[in-house]
C-alpha positions in Angstrom: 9.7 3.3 -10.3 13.2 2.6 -9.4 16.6 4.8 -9.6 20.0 2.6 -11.5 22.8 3.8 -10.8 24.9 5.0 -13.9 28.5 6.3 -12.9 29.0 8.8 -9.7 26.1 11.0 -9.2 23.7 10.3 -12.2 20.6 7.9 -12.1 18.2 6.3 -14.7 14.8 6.1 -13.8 13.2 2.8 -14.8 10.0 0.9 -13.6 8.5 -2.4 -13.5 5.2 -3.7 -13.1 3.4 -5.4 -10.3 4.4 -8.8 -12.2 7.9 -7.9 -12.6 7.5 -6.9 -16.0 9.7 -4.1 -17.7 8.2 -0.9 -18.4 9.1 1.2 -20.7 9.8 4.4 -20.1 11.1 7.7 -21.9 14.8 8.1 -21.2 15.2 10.1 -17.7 18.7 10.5 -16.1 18.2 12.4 -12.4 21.0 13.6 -10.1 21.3 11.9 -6.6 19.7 13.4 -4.1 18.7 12.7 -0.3 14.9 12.6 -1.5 13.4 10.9 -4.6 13.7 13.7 -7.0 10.2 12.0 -9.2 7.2 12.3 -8.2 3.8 11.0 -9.8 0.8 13.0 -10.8 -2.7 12.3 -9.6 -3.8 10.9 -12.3 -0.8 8.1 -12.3 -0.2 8.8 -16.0 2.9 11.4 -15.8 5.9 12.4 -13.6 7.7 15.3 -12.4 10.8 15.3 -12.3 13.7 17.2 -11.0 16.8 16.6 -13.6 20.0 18.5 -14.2 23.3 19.0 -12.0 23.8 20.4 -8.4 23.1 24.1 -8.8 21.3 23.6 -12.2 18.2 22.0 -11.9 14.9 21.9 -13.0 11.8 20.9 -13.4 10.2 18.6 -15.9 6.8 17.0 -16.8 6.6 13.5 -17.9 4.2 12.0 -20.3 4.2 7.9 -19.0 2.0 7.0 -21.8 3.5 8.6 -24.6 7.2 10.2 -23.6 6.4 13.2 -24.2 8.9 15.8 -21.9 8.2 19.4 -21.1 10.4 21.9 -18.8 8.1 23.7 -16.2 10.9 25.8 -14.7 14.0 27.8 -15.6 15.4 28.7 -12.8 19.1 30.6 -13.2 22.6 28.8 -13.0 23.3 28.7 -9.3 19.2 28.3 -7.9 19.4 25.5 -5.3 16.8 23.5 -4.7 
């Protein structure tokens, strides 16, 4: 998992394999932060992520396998995290 820069603040999330092969992934844009804002769950298969704007940002689960995306958290305009 890798962060590409897309224009000031905003990041695509992409990955590659141990062989250098692409892997595809659902679309995820993330904000730039000091920390990686992606973490992986146990199982490998699915992310969390933390996507949305300075002051308006949440959290998402990621399905790896199948792209499926769900909110976990809906935290008011303003929340800092």
């Amino acid at each position: 998992m890798y962060s590409e820069q897309q224009g000031g603040g905003a990041f695509q999330v992409k990955a590659i394999s141990p062989d250098k092969a692409s892997v595809p992934l659902p679309a995820l844009e993330v904000g730039y932060t000091i920390a990686t804002p992606y973490r992986f769950m146990p199982n490998g298969k699915a992310l969390i992520t933390l996507e949305g704007s300075l002051g308006a940002q949440n959290f998402f689960w990621v399905d790896l396998e199948g792209g499926q995306q769900r909110q976990l958290t809906d935290f008011k305009t303003g929340f800092v995290i």
